[in-house]
C-alpha positions as CSV (number, residue, x, y, z in Angstrom):
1,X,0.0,0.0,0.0
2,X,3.0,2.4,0.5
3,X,4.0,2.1,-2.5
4,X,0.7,3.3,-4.2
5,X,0.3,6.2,-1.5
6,X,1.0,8.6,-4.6
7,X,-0.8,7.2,-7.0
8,X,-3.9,7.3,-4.6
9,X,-3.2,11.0,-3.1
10,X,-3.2,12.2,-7.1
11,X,-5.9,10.6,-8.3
12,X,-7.8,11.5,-5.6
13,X,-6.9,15.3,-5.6
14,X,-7.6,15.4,-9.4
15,X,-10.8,14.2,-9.1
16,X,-12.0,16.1,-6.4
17,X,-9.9,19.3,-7.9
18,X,-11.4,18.9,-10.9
19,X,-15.3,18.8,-9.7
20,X,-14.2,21.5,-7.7
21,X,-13.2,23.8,-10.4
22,X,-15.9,23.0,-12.8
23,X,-18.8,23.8,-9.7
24,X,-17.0,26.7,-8.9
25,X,-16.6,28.1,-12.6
26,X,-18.8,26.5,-14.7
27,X,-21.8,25.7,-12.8
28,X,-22.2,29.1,-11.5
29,X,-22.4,30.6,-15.4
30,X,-24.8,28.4,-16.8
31,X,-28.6,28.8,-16.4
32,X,-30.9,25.7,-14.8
33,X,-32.9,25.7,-18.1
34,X,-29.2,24.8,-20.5
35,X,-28.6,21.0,-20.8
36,X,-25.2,19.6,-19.0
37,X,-24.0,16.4,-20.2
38,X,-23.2,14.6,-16.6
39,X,-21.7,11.6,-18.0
40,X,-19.0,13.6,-19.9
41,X,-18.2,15.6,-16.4
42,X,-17.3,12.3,-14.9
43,X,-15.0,11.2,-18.0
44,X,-13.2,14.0,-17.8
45,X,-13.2,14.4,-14.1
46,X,-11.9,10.4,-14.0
47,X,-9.2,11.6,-17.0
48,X,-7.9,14.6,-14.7
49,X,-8.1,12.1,-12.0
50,X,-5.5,9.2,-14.1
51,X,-3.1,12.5,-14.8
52,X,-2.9,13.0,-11.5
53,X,-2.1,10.0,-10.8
54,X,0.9,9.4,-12.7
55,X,2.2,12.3,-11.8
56,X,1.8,11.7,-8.1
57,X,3.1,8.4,-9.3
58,X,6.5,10.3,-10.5
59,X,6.6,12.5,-7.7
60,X,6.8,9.8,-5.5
61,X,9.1,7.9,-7.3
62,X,11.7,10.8,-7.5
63,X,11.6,11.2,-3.8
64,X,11.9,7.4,-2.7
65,X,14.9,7.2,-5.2
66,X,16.4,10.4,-4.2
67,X,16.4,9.1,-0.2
68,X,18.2,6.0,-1.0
């Protein structure tokens, strides 16, 4: 499990960055009567979460290689 602590961490902090973001700017603009496609917020907000991811996966990776 320690070994996917950054992996987890990102993909979790994309994901809830991401929703985040998009209430905060998005959701606030558009008008209740506009149709939102929630199925491609997710697929995007699940992408952003994967990025994340590997790059907490890299982070991680450079400091446990950097300490040894």
């Amino acid at each position: 499990m320690k070994n996917k602590a950054g992996k987890i961490s990102g993909f979790i902090l994309g994901v809830t960055g991401f929703l985040l973001m998009f209430q905060i700017i998005f959701l606030r603009n558009i008008h209740p009567s506009d149709e939102l496609a929630p199925g491609m917020v997710v697929i995007i907000a699940v992408l952003n979460g994967l990025l994340f991811g590997y790059i907490g996966s890299l982070v991680q990776n450079y400091f446990t290689k950097k300490n040894t």
